[in-house]
C-alpha positions as CSV (number, residue, x, y, z in Angstrom):
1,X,13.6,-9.3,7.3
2,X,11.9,-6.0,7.8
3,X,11.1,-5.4,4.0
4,X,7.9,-6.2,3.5
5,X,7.4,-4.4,0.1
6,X,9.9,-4.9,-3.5
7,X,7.8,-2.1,-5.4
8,X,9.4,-1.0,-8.7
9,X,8.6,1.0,-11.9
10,X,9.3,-0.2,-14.9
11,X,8.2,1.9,-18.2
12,X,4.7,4.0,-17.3
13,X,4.1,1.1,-14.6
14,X,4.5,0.8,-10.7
15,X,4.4,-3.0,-9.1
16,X,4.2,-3.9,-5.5
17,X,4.8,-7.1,-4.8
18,X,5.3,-9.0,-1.1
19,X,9.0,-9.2,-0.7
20,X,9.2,-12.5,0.7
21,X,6.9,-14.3,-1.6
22,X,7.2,-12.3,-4.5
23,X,3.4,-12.3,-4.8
24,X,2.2,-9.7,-7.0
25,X,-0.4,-6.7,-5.4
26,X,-0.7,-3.8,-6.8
27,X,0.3,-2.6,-10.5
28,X,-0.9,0.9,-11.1
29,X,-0.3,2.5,-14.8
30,X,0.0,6.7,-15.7
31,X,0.0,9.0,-18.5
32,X,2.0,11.9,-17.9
33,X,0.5,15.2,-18.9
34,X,3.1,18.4,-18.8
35,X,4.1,18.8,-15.3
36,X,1.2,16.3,-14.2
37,X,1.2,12.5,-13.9
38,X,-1.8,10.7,-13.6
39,X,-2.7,7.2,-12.6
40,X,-5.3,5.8,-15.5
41,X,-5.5,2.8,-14.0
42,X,-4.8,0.6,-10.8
43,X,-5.0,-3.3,-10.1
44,X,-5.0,-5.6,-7.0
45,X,-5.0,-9.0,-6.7
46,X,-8.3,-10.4,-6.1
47,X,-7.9,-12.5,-3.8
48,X,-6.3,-9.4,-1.3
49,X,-9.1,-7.0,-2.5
50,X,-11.4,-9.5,-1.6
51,X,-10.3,-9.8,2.1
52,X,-10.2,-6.1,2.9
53,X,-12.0,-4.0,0.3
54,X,-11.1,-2.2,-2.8
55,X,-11.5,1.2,-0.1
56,X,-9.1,-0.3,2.6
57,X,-6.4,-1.6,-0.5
58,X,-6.6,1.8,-2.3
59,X,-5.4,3.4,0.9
60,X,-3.2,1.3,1.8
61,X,-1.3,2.0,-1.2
62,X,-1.6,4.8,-1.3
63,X,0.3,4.7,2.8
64,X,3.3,2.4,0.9
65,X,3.5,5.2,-2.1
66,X,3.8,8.4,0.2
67,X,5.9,7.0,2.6
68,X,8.0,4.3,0.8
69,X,8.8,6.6,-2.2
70,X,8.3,10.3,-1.6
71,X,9.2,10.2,1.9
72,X,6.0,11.3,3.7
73,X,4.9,10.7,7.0
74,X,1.1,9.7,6.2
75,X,-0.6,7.5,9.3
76,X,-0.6,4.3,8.1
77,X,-4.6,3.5,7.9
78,X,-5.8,0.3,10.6
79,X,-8.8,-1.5,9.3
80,X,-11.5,-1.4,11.2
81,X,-11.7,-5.4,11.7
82,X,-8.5,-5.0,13.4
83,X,-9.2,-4.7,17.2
84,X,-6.3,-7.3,18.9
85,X,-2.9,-7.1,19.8
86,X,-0.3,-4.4,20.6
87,X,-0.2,-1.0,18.8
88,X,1.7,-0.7,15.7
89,X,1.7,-4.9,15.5
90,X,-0.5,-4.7,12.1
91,X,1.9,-1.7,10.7
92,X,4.9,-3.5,11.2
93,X,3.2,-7.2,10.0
94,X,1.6,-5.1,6.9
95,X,4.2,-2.8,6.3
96,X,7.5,-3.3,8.4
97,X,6.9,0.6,9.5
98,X,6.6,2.5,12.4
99,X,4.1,5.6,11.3
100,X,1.8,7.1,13.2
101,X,-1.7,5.0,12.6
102,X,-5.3,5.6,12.5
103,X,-8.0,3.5,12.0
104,X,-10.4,3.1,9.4
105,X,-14.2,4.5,9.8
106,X,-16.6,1.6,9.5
């Protein structure tokens, strides 16, 4: 199984949950204002904000949103506590992607 991510919007809503457990993530909520949709506000389960960081978790959602659903090519960001193993091994366990990474500023 390389889907790692079953994100969905429903209403003014986006969800991310893990595909394979179904665990929920990320739920961010927007307004939309004219031409302009904003988020108003964003949620992560504590106990994965708690590992990595509100910082870390914010960009890595914002990685699955630009290249999951608009189609970007954003590097996929490597926290900094992750030093072992081949390259792109955390991108593909994390994300089942192959971007271009870079790692996180301590």
């Amino acid at each position: 199984m390389e889907d790692k991510w079953f994100i969905y919007l429903e209403q003014n809503e986006l969800f991310a949950h893990r595909s394979w457990t179904g665990k929920a993530v990320f739920k961010l909520a927007f307004v939309q204002d004219t031409d302009v949709v904003r988020v108003v506000a964003a949620e992560c389960a504590s106990d994965v904000c708690a590992a990595r960081g509100a910082a870390y978790e914010a960009e890595l959602l914002g990685f699955l949103i630009d290249n999951l659903l608009l189609g970007r090519s954003t590097p996929f960001p490597i926290p900094a506590d992750v030093k072992d193993g081949p390259e792109g091994a955390y991108q593909h366990h994390v994300a089942g992607t192959g971007y271009p990474e870079r790692t996180e500023e301590v």
